[in-house]
N, C-alpha and C positions, 0 to 999 in steps of 0.2 A: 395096256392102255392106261394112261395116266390123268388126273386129272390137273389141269393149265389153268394158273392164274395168266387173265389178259392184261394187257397194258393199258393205261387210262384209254377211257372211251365214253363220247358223250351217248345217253340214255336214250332210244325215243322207243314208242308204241310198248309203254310199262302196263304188262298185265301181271304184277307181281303179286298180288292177292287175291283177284280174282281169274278162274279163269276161263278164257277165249275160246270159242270155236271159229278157228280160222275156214275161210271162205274154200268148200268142197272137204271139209274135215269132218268126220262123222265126233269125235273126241275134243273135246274142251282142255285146252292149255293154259299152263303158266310161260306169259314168254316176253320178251322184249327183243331191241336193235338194239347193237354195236355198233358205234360210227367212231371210227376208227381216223387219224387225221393221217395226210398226207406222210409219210417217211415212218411213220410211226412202225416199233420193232413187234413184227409179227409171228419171226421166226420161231418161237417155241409152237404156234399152233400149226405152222407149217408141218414144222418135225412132226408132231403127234400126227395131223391128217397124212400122213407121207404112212408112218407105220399104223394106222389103223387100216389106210388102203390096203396097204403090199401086205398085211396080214388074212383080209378077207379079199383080194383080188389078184392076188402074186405080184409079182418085183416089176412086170411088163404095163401094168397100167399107165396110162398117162391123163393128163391133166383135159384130152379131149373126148375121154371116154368113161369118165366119170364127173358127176355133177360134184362140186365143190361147196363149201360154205362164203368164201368171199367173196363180195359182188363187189362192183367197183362204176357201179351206173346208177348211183346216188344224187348227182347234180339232177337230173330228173324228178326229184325226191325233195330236192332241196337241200341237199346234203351238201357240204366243202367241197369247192374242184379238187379231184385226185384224193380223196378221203375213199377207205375201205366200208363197207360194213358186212354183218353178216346178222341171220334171225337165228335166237337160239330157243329154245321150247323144253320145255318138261310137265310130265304130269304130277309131278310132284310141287307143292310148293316152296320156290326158294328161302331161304333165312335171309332176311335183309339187314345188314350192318351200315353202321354211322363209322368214321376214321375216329372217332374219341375210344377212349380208353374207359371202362367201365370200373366201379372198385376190386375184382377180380384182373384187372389188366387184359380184359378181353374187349374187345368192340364192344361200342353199346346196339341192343340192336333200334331198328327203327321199327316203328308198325304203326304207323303214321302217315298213307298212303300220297297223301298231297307233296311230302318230301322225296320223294322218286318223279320226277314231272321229265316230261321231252326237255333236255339241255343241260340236266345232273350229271355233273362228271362221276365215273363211277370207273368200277374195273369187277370180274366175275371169274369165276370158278366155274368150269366147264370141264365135260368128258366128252369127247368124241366117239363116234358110234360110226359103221359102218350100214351102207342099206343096200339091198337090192328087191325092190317091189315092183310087180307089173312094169319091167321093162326100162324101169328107172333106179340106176346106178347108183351111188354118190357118197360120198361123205359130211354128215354133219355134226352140230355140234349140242349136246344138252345142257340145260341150263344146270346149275346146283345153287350156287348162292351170287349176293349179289353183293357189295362193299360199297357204298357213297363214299367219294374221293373229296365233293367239295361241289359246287354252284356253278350254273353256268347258265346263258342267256338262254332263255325257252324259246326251243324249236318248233313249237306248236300254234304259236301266233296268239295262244291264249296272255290274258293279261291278271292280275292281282286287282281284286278289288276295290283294294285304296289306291290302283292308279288308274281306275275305269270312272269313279265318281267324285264330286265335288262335297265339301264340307257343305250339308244345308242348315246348319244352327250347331250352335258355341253353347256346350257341353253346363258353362256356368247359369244358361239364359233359361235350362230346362229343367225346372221343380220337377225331381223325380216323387217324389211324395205324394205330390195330385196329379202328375203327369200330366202337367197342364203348362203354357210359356207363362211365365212372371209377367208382370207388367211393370 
């Protein structure tokens, strides 16, 4: 089992430094969504989830008797029509990278948790695991690291500051010294 760099994908529900206890989970995760666009090449995760099944389930499995990682019922969500995505989790904390180039010619990293927001294009480093618990099958995916690709319009509905409020006084008008308006 190898692990798969993904193809660009926008960010959402980032718990990349803290982490989650997802809803009926005894264990606190590191995890995020993959939202994946329309046509986008997903084929290397395919390959890996193909051989992580047919390795823990034989060559005879199919696609209706084991749960998978990509969902495709995103518009519900709010997701792009016909966008993929999938949740990936670890309990380990990812290393989060910036696409700049450090003075060692490595990524720089980020730890800066406001720049990973729902609508960061990004792409991720993932291993795939096989499960079988209580009756439920499947294949997914764990998280390892993460790489920011670059900006994208937040999917969260949240807004920036300086575009929620108005200028109420001009910077030159306000004596910092007495902290008092000029006359």
């Amino acid at each position: 089992m190898a692990t798969v760099i993904t193809p660009t994908a926008t960010l959402s529900y980032p718990h990349l430094w803290e982490p989650q206890c997802p809803p009926g989970a005894v264990d606190a995760v590191y995890s995020c969504t993959l939202i994946f666009e329309a046509g986008a090449d997903l084929s290397a995760l395919n390959a890996e989830v193909a051989e992580v099944a047919t390795a823990k389930f034989g060559p005879k499995w199919t696609e209706q008797s084991l749960r998978l990682p990509f969902r495709s019922d995103g518009e519900s969500k709010g997701y792009p029509p016909g966008s993929t995505f999938m949740n990936v989790k670890s309990k380990q904390p990812p290393e989060v990278v910036d696409r700049y180039g450090g003075e060692d010619g490595k990524p720089q990293r980020i730890d800066d948790p406001g720049e990973m927001y729902p609508g960061a294009q990004v792409r991720a480093s993932l291993k795939a695991y096989a499960y079988d618990v209580s009756g439920n099958k499947g294949v997914s995916f764990a998280l390892n690291n993460v790489q920011k690709l670059g900006d994208g319009e937040r999917i969260d509905g949240r807004r920036s500051a300086a575009n929620e409020f108005d200028v109420t006084e001009n910077r030159e008008d306000y004596d910092l010294s007495t902290q008092e308006m000029m006359n």
